[in-house]
N, C-alpha and C positions, 0 to 999 in steps of 0.2 A: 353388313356388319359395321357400320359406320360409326353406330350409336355407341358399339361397344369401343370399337378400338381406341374412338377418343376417350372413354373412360380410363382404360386402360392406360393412354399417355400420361392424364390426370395424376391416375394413383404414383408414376414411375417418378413426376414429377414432386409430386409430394414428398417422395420418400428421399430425392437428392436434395431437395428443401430444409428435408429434415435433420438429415447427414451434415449438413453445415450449421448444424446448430440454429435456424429459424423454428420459430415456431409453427407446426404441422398447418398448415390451411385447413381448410373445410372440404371433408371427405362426403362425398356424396352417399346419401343412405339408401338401404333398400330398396326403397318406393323409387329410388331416383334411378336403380337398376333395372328394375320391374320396367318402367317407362320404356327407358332405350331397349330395351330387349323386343319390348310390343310393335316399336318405330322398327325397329329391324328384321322384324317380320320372323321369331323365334320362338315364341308363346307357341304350344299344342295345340289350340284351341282355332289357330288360325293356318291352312292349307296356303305357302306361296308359291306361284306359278313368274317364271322368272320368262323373259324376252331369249329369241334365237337368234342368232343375228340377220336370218330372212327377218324377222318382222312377228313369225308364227312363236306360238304360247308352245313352251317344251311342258311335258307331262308334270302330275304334280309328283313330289318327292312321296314317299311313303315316312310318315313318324317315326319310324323306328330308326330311319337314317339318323333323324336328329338326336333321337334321346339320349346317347353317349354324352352330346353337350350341352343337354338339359340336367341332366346329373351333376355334370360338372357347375355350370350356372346356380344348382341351388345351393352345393357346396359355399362356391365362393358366395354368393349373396351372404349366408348363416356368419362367416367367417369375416365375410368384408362388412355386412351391419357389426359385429363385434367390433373390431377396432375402429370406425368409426365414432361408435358410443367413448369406447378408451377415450379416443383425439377428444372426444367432446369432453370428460371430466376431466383430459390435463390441461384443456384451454379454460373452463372454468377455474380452477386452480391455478394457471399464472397470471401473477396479477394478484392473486387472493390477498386482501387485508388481513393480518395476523394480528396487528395491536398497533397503538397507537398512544405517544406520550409525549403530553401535551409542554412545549416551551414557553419560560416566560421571557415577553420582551414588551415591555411598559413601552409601545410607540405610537403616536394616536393613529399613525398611518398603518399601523398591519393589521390584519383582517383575524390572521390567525398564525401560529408557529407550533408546528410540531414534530416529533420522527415517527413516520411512518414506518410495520415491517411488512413487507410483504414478501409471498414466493416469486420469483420470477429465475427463468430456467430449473427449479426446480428447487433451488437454495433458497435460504433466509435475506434480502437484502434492505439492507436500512435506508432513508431517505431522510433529509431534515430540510422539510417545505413549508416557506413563508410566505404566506398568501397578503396580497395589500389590498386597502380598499381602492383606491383609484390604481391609472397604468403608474410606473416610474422609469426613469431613464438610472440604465444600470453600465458599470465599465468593469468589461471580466479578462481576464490577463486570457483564458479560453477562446474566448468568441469577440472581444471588443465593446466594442459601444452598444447597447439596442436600445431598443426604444419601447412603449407600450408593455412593458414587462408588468404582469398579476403575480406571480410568486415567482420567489428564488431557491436555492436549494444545494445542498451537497447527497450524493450519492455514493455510498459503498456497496460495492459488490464483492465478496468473500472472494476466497483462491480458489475456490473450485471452478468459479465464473468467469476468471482469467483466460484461460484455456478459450472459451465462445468469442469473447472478444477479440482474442490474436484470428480466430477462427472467421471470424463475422467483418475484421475491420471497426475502428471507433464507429465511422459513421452510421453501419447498420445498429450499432451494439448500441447508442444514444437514438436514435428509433425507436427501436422495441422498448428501451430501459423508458421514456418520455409514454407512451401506449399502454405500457404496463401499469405506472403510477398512475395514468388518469390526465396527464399534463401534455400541451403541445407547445412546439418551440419556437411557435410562432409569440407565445405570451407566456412562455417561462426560459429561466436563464439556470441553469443547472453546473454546480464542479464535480468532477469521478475521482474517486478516492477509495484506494486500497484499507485506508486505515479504520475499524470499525465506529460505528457512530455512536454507539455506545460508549466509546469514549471522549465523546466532545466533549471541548472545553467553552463556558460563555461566562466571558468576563466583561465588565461594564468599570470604566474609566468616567469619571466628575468632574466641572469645575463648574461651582455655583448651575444657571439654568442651560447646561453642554454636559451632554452624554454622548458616549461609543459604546456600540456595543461590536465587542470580537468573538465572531462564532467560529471555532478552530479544530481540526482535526489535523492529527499529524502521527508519522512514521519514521523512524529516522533508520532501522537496520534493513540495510538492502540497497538503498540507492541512494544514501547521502552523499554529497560532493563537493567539494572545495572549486569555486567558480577562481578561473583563469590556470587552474590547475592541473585539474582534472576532464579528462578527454570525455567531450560526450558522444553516444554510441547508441541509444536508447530512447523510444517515446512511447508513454505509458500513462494513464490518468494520475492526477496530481495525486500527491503525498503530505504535503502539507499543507493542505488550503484553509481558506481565511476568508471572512464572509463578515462584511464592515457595514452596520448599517447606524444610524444618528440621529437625533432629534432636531438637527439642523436637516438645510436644502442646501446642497452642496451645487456648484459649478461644475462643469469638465473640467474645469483648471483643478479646481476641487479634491477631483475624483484622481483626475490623474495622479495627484500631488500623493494623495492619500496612499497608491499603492509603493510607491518608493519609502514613505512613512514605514508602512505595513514592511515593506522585506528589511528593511534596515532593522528593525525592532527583532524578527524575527532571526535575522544571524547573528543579533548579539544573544537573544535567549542560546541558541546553538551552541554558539564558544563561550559561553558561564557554565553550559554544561559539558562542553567538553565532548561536544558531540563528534566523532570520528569518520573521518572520509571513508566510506566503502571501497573505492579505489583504492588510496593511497592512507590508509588507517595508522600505521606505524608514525608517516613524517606531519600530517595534515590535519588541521582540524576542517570539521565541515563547516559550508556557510549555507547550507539549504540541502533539499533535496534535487534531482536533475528534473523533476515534475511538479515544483509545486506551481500553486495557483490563486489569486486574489479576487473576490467579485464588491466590488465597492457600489452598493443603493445611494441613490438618488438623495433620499428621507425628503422630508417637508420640515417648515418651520423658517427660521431665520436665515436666511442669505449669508455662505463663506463660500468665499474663493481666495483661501488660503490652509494648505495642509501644510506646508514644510514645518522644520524641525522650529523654529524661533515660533510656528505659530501655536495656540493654544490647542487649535483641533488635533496640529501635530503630534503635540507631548501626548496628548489624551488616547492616540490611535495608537503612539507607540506603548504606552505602558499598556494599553488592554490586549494588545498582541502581543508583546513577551511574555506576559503572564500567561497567555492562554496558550502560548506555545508550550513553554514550559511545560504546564498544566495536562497538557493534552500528550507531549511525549511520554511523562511520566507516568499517565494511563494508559497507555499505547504498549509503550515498552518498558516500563521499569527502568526508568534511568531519573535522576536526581542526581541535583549537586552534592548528597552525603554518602554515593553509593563507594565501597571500596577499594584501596590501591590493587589491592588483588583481578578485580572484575575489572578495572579501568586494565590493566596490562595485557588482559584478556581482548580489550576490546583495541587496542592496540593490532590485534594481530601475535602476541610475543607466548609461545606455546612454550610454560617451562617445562612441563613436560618431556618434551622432546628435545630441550636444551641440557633436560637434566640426564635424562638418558643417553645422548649422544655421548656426554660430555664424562660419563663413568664407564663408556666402552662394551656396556653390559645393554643383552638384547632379554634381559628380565627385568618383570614388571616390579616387583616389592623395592627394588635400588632407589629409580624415580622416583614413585611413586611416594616413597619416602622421603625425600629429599624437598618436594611438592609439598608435605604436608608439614613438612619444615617452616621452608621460606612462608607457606599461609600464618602459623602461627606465629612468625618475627614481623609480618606484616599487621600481626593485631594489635602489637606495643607501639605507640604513638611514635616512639621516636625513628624507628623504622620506616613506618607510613609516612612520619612528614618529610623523611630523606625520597624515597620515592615520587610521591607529590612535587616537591618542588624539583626534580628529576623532569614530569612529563613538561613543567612549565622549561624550564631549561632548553629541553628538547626541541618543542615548538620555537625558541626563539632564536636557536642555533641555526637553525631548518629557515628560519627566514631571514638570515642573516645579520640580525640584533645584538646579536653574542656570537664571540669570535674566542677569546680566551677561558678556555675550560681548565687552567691547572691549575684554580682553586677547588673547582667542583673533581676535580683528579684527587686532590688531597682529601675532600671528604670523603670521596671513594673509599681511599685506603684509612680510614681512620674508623669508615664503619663495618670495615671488612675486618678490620684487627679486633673491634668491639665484640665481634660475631665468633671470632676464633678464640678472644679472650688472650692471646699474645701476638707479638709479631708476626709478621707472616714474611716468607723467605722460601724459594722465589716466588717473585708474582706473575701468572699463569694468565695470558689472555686466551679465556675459554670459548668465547664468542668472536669471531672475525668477520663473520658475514657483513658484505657491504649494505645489505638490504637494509640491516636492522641500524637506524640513526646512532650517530657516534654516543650522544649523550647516552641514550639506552643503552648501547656497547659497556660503556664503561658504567653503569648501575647493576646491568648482569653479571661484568666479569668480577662487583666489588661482593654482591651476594655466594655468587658460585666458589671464589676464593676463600670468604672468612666461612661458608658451610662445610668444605673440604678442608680445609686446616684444622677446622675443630673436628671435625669427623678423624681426621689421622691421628689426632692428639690422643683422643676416648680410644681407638685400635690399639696406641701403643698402650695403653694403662688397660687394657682388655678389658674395656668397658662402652661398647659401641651401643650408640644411642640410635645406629639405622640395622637392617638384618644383611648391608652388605658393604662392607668398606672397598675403598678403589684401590689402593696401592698396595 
């Protein structure tokens, strides 16, 4: 039974294969059972006569000993050819081309640019592969220098795919992901990217016969960071990579220069918009994510071996990268520099909600709740919002030490808290202490929560309450 058992190891094999998330190998089919069964001497048709350990022939078995596990053999045959067949349609199916949309990138050296979708572990994932016509020497913040590179590429894999990859390890997970596209990595260079590719950004930067092109995708909720700040603890494919390719032929000095270009550009798009440390979201603005990633092409064309900031390729890498950051967070995640003070205090971390509830003593929902849809509608009159606003700058620059003296921005407190109340206020109630929440915030809380509660007592005395529950 030789034939069989290693079958058997086969199948036990596959199936802990499969349990980790690889893709099922090749299930041996009927005819390949049929075989080892005839080699093991189990087929009806055939009488085995087995050795005794004198030397002499022991009698032959009678058929019917066997047929119990000839029943059982055609079971499993019926059973084990069916999921074989299965294994076969879900390995034609990963991998499967679903569409394909084609990029433009005017460069005499690319072959072709496009985003691929295909199924792979069973999900949608997108790809965007720039095929060249000769090799090029490429520098990726990922893998380094290589050499002989045919196409380059960013890769998103949805969150469902997350899960295989903690499961699998990068290494195996960039295997199958390289197998599945059709690509090997001996002659392609590839970045992994949470952020879908549906949302890339490709902007193209000028001067006179000097093009950049920034192919960009980015994420900023989840794992943004404030470098020297913020504690790193976490490695996961990039989040905001960046894909530089030129009409020039760049140097190493070149390339290297360009990705320093590249991240400078890209943490100033970050702090214009106000992008918020996932850590440290309250005191910190972010300056990237803890994953991002740069692949700088080679290109053909003219000879630089200069990317810094004074030089022309510089300024060109950097504007095509802030805008494409921009560009791409905005698609990403709805963030823009005209989104609201309301949403920004949100993304602070700063729950009034639960500032406004603490702070009425009531464990009912209509109090806050009310009080919330207050402070939203004082935040829609400009002069509210631009108190706020220049609060979060404030903030930031208390936090880095820039500003030291707040009893101006003290006075405006209480001048927009008496505006809010419509008279004096007497006394004044610090309703927020928590060390967590930055001073400047402190005191923009307790100047809201003050002039809302003064004017709320005022309307109680005249019994004419403008919430369904007054506090005092």
């Amino acid at each position: 039974m030789a034939g069989l058992s290693t079958y058997t190891m086969s199948v036990q094999d596959d199936a802990r294969l499969s349990d980790r998330g690889e893709p099922v190998p090749h299930t041996p089919h009927a005819a390949a059972l049929l075989i080892s069964a005839l080699a093991a001497g189990l087929w009806p048709g055939r009488k085995r006569r087995s050795a005794r350990p004198d030397g002499r022939a022991r009698k032959a078995e009678p058929e019917g000993v066997r047929r119990p596990f000839l029943h059982f053999l055609v079971l499993f045959l019926l059973f084990g050819s069916g999921n074989a067949l299965a294994a076969d349609r879900d390995r034609v199916v990963e991998g499967k081309l679903i569409r394909t949309n084609p990029v433009e990138l005017p460069l005499d050296y690319v072959r072709s640019a496009r985003v691929e979708e295909r199924s792979i572990f069973k999900f949608p994932n997108r790809t965007l592969v720039i095929e060249f016509k000769e090799p090029m020497r490429v520098t990726s913040t990922l893998e380094g220098e290589k050499r002989g590179i045919m196409a380059v590429g960013n890769h998103y894999f949805p969150p469902p795919c997350w899960s295989v990859e903690e499961r699998l390890g990068c290494r195996k997970f960039k295997e199958h992901t390289f197998r599945a596209i059709g690509k090997s990595q001996k002659n392609c260079c590839l970045l992994f990217t949470g952020a879908d590719m549906r949302n890339l950004s490709i902007r193209t930067a000028r001067f006179r016969e000097m093009s950049v092109h920034a192919l960009v995708t980015a994420g900023v909720q989840g794992n943004a960071m404030r470098a020297s700040v913020d504690e790193g603890l976490f490695y996961e494919p990039g989040t905001i990579n960046i894909v530089l390719l030129t009409n020039m032929r760049l140097t190493p000095r070149a390339m290297a220069r360009a990705i320093i270009a590249a991240t400078e550009a890209k943490t100033a798009a970050m702090q214009d918009l106000d992008i918020r440390s996932s850590v440290s979201p309250a005191r910190s603005q972010a300056t990237g994510t803890g994953t991002d990633e740069v692949l700088v092409v080679e290109g053909r064309g003219q000879r630089i071996d200069g990317a810094g900031g004074h030089c022309k390729l510089g300024e060109l890498i950097s504007k095509a990268v802030y805008e494409g950051v921009k560009q791409a967070v905005q698609r990403q995640n709805g963030l823009s520099t005209g989104r609201d003070a309301f949403r920004r205090l949100q993304e602070r971390c700063i729950d009034m909600y639960r500032i406004f509830r603490k702070c009425t003593g009531s464990g009912e929902e209509p109090g806050a709740a009310g009080y919330v849809t207050r402070l939203e509608e004082l935040l829609r009159e400009p002069r509210y919002a631009s108190f706020v606003e220049s609060a979060f700058a404030l903030s930031d620059a208390h936090e880095r030490g820039l500003l030291t003296n707040l009893e101006g921005f003290g006075s405006w407190c209480r001048s927009v808290a008496e505006g809010i109340a419509g008279r004096e206020i007497e006394p004044w109630i610090e309703h927020v202490t928590e060390e967590e929440v930055p001073v400047v915030m402190r005191m923009l809380l307790n100047a809201f929560l003050n002039g809302l509660f003064s004017k709320e007592r005022q309307l109680a005395c005249t019994d004419f309450p403008i919430l369904s529950q007054s506090i005092h």
